[in-house]
N, C-alpha and C positions, 0 to 999 in steps of 0.2 A: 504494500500500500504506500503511498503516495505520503514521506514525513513533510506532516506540516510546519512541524518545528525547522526543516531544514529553510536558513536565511538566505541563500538564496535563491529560492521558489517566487517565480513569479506569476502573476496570476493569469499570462497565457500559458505557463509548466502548468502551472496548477489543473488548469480546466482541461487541456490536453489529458496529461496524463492522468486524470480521475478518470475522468469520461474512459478513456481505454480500458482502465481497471474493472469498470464497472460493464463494460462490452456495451455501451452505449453510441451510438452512431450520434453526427448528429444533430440528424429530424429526431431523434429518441430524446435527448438532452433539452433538445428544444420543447419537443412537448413537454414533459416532464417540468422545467422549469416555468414553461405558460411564455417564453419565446420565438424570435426565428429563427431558422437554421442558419439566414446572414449574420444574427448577432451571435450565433455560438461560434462563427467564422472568424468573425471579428474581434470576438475574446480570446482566441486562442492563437491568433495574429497577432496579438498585442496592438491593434489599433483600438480598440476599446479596452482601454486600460486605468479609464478612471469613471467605474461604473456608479450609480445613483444607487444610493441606500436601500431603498426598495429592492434594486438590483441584485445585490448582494447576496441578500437574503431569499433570494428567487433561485440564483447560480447554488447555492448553499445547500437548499430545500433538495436541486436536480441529482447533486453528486454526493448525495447523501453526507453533508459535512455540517462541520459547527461554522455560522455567519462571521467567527472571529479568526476564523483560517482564512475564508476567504477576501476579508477584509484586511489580513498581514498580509497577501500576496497583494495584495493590493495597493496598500501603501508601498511594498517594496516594491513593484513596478514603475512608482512612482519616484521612488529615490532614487533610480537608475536611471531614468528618463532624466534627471535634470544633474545629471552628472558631468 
C-alpha cells in the first residue's frame, strides 16, 4: 500500500498509485469519487494540484483514504511547485 507518511508523495503519486492498488481504472475512480474521468487525469498529471476542500474529501472518500493524507500530498505538491 501506498505510505502516506512517505514526504515525498505527491498528490499526482498519490492518486496514481492508490487508484492502481485499489484496480480502479479511471471512469471507476471517477465515479466513485462523484467526478470526471478528465479530473482524475488531471490529478494524476499534476495539473490539478491544488484541489478545493470539498475536493479533497471526494478524492479521499474514492481511494479509500483519510482526507489528511490526501491533503499532505497536497500541500506537498505544492511546496515543490514553488521551489
Amino acid at each position: 500500500m501506498t505510505d502516506p507518511h512517505d514526504g515525498a508523495l505527491t498528490l499526482s503519486t498519490l492518486v496514481k498509485t492508490r487508484r492502481r492498488e485499489l484496480k480502479l481504472s479511471m471512469s471507476g475512480m471517477a465515479t466513485a469519487g462523484g467526478f470526471t474521468k478528465q479530473y482524475v487525469c488531471m490529478l494524476e498529471s499534476g495539473v490539478a494540484e491544488n484541489p478545493r476542500a470539498s475536493h479533497i474529501r471526494m478524492i479521499a472518500d474514492a481511494l479509500l483514504l483519510k482526507p489528511e493524507v490526501v491533503l499532505a500530498a497536497a500541500l506537498g505538491s505544492q511546496d515543490g511547485a514553488n521551489v
